[in-house]
C-alpha positions as CSV (number, residue, x, y, z in Angstrom):
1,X,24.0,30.7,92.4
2,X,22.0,27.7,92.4
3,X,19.7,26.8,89.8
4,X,16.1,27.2,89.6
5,X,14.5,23.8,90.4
6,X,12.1,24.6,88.0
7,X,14.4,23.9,85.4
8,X,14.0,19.8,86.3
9,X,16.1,17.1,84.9
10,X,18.2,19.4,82.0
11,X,19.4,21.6,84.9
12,X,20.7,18.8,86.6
13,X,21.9,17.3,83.6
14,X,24.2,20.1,82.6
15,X,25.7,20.5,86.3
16,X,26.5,16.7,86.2
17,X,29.7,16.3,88.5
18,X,30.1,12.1,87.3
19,X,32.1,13.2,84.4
20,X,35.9,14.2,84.6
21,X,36.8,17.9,84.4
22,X,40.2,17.2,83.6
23,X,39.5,16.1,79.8
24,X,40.2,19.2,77.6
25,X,38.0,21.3,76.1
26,X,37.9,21.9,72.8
27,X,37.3,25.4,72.5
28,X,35.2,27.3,68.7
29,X,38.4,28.6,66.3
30,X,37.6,31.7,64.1
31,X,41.1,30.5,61.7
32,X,40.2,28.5,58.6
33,X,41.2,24.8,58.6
34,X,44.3,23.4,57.1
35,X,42.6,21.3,54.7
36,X,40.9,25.0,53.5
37,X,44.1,26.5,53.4
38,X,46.2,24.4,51.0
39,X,42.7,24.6,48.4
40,X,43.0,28.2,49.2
41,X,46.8,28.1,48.1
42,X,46.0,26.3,44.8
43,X,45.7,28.2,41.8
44,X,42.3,27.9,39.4
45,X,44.2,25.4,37.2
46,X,45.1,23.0,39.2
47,X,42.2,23.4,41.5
48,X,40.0,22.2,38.8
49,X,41.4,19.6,36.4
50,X,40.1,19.4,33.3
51,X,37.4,16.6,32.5
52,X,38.2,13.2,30.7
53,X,38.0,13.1,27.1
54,X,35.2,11.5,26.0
55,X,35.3,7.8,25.5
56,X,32.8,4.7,24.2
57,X,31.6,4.8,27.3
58,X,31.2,8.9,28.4
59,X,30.2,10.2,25.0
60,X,30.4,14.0,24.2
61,X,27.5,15.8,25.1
62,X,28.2,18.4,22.5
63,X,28.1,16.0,19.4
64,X,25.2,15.7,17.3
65,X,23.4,12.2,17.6
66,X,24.5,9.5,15.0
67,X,22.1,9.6,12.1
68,X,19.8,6.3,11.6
69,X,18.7,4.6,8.8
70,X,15.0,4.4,8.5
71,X,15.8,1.0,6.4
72,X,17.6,-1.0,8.8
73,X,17.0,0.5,12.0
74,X,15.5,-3.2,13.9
75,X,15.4,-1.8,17.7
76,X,13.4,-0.1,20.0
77,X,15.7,2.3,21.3
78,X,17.2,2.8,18.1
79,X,13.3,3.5,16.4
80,X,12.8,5.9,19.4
81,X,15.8,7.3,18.4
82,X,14.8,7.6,15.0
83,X,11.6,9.2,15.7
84,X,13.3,11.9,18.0
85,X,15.8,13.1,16.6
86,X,15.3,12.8,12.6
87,X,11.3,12.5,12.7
88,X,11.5,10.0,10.3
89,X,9.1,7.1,10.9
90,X,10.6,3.5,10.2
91,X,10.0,1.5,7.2
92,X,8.4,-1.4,7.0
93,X,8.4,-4.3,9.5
94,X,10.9,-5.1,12.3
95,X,11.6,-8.1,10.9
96,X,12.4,-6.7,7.4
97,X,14.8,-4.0,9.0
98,X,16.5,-6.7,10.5
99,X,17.3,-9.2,8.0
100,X,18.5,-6.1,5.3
101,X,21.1,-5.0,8.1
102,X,22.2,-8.1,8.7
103,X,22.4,-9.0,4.7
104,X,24.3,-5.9,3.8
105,X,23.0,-4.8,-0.1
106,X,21.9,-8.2,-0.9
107,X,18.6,-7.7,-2.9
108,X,15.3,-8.6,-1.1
109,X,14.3,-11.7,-3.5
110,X,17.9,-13.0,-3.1
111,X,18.7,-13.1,0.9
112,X,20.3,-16.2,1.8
113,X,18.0,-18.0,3.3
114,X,17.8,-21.8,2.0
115,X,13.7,-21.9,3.4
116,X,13.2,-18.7,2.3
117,X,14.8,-19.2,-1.3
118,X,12.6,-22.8,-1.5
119,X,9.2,-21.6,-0.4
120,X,9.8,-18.6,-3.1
121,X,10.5,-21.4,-5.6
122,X,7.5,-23.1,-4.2
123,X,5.3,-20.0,-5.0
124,X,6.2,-19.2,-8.0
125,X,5.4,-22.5,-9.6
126,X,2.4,-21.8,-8.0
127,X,2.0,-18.8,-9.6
128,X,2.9,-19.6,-13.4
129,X,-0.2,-22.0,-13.0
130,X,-2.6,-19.3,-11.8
131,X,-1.4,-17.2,-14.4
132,X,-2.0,-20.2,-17.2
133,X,-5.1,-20.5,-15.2
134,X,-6.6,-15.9,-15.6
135,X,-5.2,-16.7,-19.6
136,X,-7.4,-19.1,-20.4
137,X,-10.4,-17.5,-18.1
138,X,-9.6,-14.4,-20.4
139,X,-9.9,-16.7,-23.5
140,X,-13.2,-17.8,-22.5
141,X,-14.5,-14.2,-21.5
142,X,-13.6,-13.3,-25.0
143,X,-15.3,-16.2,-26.6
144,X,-18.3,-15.6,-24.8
145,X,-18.6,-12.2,-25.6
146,X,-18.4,-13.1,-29.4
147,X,-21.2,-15.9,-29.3
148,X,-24.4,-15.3,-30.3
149,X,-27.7,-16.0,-28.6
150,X,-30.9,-15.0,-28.4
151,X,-32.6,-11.6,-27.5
152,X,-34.5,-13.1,-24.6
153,X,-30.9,-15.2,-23.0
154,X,-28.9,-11.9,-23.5
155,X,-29.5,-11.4,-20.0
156,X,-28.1,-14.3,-18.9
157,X,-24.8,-14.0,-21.0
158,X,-24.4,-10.7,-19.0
159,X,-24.8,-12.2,-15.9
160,X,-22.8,-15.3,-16.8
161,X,-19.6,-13.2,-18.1
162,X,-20.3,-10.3,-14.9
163,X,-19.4,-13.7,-13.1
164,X,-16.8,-15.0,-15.2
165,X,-14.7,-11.2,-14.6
166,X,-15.2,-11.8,-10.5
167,X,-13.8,-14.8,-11.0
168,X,-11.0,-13.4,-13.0
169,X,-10.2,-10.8,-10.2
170,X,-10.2,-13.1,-7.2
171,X,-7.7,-15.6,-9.1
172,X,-5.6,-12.3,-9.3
173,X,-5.5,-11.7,-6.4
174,X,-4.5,-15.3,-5.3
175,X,-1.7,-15.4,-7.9
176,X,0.1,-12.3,-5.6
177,X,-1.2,-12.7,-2.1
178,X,1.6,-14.6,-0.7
179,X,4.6,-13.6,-2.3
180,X,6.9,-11.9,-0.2
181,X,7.8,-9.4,-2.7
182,X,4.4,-7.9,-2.9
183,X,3.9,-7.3,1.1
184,X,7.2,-5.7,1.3
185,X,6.3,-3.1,-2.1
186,X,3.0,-2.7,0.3
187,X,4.7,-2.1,3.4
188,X,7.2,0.5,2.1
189,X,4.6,2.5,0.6
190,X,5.1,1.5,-2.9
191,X,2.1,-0.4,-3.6
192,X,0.4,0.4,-7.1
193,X,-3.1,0.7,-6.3
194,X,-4.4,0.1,-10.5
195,X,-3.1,-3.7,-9.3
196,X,-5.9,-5.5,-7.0
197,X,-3.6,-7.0,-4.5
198,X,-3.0,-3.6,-3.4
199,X,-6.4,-2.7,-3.3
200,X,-7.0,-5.7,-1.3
201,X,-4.2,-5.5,1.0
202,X,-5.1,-1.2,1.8
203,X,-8.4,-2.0,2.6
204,X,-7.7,-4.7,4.9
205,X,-5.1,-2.1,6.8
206,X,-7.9,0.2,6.7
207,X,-10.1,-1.6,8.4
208,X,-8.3,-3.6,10.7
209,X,-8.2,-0.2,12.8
210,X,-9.2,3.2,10.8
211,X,-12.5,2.4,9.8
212,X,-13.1,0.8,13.4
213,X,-11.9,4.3,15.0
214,X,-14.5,6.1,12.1
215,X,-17.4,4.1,12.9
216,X,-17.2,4.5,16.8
217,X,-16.7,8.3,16.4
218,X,-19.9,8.9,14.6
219,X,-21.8,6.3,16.5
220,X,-21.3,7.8,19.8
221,X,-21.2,11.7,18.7
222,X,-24.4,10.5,17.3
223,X,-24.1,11.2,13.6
224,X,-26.0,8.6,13.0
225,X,-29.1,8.5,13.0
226,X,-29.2,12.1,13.8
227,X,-27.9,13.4,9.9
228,X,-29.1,9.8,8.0
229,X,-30.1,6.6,9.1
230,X,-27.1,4.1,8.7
231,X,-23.8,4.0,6.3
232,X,-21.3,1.5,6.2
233,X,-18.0,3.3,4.9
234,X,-16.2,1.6,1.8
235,X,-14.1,4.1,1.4
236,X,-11.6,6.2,3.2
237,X,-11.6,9.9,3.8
238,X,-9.3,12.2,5.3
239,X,-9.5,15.9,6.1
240,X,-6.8,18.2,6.1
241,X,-7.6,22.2,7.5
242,X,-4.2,25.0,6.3
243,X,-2.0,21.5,5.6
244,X,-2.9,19.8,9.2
245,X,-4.8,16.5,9.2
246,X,-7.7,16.6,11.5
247,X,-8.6,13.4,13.5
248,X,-12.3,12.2,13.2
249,X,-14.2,14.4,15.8
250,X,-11.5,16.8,16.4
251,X,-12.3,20.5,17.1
252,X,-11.1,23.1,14.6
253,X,-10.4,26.7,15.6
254,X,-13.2,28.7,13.7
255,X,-10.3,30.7,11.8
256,X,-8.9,27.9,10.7
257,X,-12.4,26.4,9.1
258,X,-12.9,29.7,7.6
259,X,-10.9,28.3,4.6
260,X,-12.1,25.4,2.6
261,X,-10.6,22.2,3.4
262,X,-8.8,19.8,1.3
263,X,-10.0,15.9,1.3
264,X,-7.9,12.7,0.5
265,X,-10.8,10.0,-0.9
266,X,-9.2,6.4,-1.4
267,X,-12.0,3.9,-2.8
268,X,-10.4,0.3,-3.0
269,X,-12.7,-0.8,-6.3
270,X,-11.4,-0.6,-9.6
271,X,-12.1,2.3,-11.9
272,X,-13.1,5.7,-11.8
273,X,-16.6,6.9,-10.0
274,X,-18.4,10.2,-9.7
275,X,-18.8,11.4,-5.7
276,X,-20.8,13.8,-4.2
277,X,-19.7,16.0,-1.3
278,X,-21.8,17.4,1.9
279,X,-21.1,19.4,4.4
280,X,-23.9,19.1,7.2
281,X,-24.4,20.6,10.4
282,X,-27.4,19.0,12.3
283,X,-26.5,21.3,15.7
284,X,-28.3,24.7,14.3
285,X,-29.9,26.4,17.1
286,X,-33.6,27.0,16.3
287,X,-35.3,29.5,18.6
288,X,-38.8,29.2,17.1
289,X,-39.4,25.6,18.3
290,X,-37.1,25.4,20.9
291,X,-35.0,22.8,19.3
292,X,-32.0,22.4,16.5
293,X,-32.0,22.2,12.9
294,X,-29.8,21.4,9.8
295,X,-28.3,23.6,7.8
296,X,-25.7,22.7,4.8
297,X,-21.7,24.2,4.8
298,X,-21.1,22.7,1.5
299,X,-22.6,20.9,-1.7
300,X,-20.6,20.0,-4.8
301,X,-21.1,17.1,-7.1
302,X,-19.1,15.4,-10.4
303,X,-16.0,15.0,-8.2
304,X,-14.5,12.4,-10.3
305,X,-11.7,9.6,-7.9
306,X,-10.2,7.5,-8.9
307,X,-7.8,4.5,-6.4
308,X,-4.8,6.1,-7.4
309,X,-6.0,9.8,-7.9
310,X,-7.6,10.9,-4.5
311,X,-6.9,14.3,-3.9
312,X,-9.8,16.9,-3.4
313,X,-9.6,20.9,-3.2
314,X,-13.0,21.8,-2.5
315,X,-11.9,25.6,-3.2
316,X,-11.0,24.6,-6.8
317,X,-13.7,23.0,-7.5
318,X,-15.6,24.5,-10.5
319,X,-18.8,26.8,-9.4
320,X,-20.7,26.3,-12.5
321,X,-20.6,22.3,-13.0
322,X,-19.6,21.6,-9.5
323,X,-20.2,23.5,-6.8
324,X,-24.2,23.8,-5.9
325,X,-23.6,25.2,-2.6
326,X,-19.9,27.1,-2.0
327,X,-18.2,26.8,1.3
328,X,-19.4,28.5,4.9
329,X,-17.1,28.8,7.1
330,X,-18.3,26.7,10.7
331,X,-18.8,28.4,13.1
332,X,-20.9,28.0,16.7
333,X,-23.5,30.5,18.2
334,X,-22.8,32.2,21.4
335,X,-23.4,30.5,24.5
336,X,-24.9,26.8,22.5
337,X,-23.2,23.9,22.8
338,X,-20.2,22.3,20.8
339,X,-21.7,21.5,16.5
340,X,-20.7,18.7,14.4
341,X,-19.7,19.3,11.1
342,X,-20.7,16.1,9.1
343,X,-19.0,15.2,5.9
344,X,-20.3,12.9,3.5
345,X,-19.1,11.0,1.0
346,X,-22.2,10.3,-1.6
347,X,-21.9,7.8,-4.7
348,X,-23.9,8.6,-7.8
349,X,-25.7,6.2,-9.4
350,X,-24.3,4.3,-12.7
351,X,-26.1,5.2,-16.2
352,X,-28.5,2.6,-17.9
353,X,-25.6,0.4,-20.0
354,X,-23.4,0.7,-16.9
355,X,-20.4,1.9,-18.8
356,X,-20.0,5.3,-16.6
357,X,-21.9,7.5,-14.1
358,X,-24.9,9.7,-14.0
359,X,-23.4,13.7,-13.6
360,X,-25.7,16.3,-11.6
361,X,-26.8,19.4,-13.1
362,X,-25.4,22.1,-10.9
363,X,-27.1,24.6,-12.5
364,X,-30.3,23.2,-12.6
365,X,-30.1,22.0,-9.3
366,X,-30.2,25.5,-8.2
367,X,-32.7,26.5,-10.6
368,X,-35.1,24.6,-10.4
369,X,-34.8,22.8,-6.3
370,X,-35.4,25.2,-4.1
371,X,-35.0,23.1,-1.2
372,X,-31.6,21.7,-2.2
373,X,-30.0,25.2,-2.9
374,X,-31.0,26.8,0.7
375,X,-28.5,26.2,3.4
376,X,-31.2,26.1,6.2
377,X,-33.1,23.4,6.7
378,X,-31.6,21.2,4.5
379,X,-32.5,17.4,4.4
380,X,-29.7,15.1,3.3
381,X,-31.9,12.0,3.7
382,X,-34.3,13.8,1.2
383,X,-31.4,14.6,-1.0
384,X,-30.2,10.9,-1.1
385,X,-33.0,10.0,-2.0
386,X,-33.7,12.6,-4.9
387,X,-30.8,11.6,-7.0
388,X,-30.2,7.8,-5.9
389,X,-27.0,8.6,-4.4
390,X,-25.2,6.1,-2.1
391,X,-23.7,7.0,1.0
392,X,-20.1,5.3,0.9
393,X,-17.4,7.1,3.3
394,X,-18.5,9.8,6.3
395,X,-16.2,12.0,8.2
396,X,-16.3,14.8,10.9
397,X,-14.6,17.3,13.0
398,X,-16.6,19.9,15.6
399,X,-16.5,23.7,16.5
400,X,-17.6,26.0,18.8
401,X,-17.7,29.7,20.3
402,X,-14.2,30.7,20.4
403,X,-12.5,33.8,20.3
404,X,-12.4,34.2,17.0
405,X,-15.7,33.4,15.3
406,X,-17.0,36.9,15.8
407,X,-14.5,38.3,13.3
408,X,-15.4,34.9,10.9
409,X,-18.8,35.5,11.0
410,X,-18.4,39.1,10.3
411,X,-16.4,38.7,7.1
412,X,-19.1,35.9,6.1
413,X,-21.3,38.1,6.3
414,X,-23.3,35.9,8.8
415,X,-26.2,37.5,11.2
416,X,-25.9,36.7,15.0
417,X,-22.2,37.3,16.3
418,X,-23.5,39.9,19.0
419,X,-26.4,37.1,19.7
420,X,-25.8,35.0,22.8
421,X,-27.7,31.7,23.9
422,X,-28.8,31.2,27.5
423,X,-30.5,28.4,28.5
424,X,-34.2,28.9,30.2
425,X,-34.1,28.8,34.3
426,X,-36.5,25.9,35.2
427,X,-39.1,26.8,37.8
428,X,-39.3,24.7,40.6
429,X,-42.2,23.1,42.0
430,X,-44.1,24.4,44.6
431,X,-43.0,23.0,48.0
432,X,-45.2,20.4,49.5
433,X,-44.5,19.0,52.7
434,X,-44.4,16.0,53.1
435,X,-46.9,13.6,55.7
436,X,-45.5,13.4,59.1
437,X,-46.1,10.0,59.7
438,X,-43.2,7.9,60.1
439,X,-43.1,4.1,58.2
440,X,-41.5,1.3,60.5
């Protein structure tokens, strides 16, 4: 039957007489293939050979990773390595990993390394004469102190040997700054921060990046000037909520914040000094004017640091010399925005011979100032001012509405978790059409 000629050019492609019909035709087979066969043939063992042992170059996927040194360990794969799978950071520098590898248990101050071994020769004569040089500055401190002079010059003896002991620390610290021995002690951890080199050397670490990361965190979260005016930070501060450091500005869950925190406070000056702590949250809704408010989490005082004992539970603090205000848990409202929870670090002022530090009364303190012992509308500036405190360190962390801070608020005992914020609707403005007339 002939074919449709609507079918066009594939009709007349199929019943294409050019080609030769005597070719055979290979026809479909329904048989599996001989290449099938012989694999169906084959038992299970010697269709699937076993894999190669494992060599230098395969390694076994089952054994554990080789354990790294965190002393030696020099690169990066084999830091990555190190942080992966033994979460053990390196220590110390690159360059100090690799030299004590490639030295084997030669001591530090003994590699052999004929410019290294001279310049250390170099120093240390350099040394022994600053040393001769802080004996004899020592002498004359001592002599000084023992002279007499009269009532109306006693003040410029006390200036004069004030001087004489900055003098005395800056030579010091020249005598250690460059020996190598020192910046590896400091780089390994083992610094003794009673020594001023090490003071020296952990504030410049800290504020080569820390204190830069601290002071752009409350600068644009607006800390300041919202809570006080200015601060420069001298000292250090970390916050730690249930044994988990919190960055500057972080959010904490309001369950965790229901427990006091713990505080780390390095100072990098000599001695002991007497600190005062505050908790401060400038975000407090305040319905009545249609604004916020302050209102203060925390307020101890007499928190004696020291640069080598830092450590602060603000739970075991003592509540009748201490602790003016105990902890409240932070928490945010309902519906307001995000609150900052501003810590500072305050300084109390030295006594009149300058020999230790002014303490608070606690107790009086809650006696007798009202408007220090209320949490609500409290006014650090005001209480800076009161007692000549310094501000010297500053941190912060936020918190907010979460699903959880109905059942914190409850247990405080705190009025409003069934209150929710909503901001007003604004009202437009009537329309007014505009003139008709159009401007060329």
């Amino acid at each position: 039957m002939p074919l449709d000629r609507r079918a066009g050019r594939f009709a007349r492609c199929i019943q294409c007489t050019r080609h030769d019909r005597s070719l055979p035709v290979r026809s479909f087979s329904t048989t599996a293939p001989a290449r099938l066969e012989v694999l169906d043939s084959q038992t299970p063992a010697e269709a699937a050979p076993p894999p190669p042992a494992a060599t230098a170059d395969t390694p076994n996927p089952n054994t554990k990773p080789r354990a790294r040194d965190a002393n030696t360990v020099s690169t990066p794969a084999a830091e990555g390595q190190l942080l992966r799978n033994q979460r053990t950071t390196p220590v110390g520098s690159r360059r100090r990993r690799a030299a004590i590898a490639s030295t084997g248990s030669i001591p530090f101050s003994q590699l052999p390394y004929q410019c290294f071994q001279e310049a250390r020769a170099f120093l240390q004569v350099d040394r022994q004469e600053k040393l001769e040089h802080i004996r004899m500055q020592r002498q004359r401190i001592e002599n000084l102190k023992l002279r007499a002079v009269p009532p109306q010059d006693e003040w410029i003896k006390e200036n004069r040997i004030r001087d004489m002991k900055h003098r005395l620390e800056e030579t010091k610290i020249a005598a250690d700054m460059n020996d190598p021995v020192v910046k590896r002690r400091f780089e390994d951890g083992e610094g003794d921060l009673n020594k001023p080199i090490y003071r020296l050397l952990a504030d410049r670490q800290w504020r080569a990046y820390r204190r830069k990361v601290l002071v752009q965190r409350i600068t644009t979260m607006n800390v300041i000037p919202d809570v006080l005016p200015a601060i420069e930070p001298i000292v250090s501060t970390t916050l730690t909520f249930a044994g988990k450091r919190v960055q500057h500005g972080d959010f904490v869950d309001s369950r965790v914040s229901e427990l006091a925190p713990s505080m780390t406070i390095q100072p990098y000056d000599k001695g002991p000094r007497l600190y005062t702590i505050a908790v401060v949250n400038p975000d407090v809704p305040d319905v009545e004017k249609d604004g916020f408010g302050y209102r203060c989490h925390f307020l101890a005082s007499n928190i004696e640091i020291t640069p080598t004992s830092t450590k602060v539970l603000l739970h075991k603090l003592q509540s009748e010399t201490q602790v003016v205000l105990p902890w409240l848990p932070a928490y945010g409202q309902m519906g307001a925005p995000y609150q900052r929870m501003s810590v500072f670090i305050l300084e109390q002022p030295k006594t009149e011979d300058g020999a230790g530090f002014q303490r608070l009364d606690a107790a009086k303190t809650r006696a007798e100032e009202p408007r220090y012992s209320r949490r609500e509308g409290f006014n650090l500036l005001s209480f800076v001012d009161r007692f000549a405190l310094k501000p010297v360190g500053v941190d912060l962390f936020r918190t907010k509405w979460d699903e959880g801070t109905a059942g914190v608020m409850q247990r405080a005992g705190i009025q409003g978790w069934d209150v929710e914020f909503k901001r007003k609707r604004v009202e437009p403005l009537p329309y007014k059409r505009l003139a008709t007339v159009r401007y060329r």
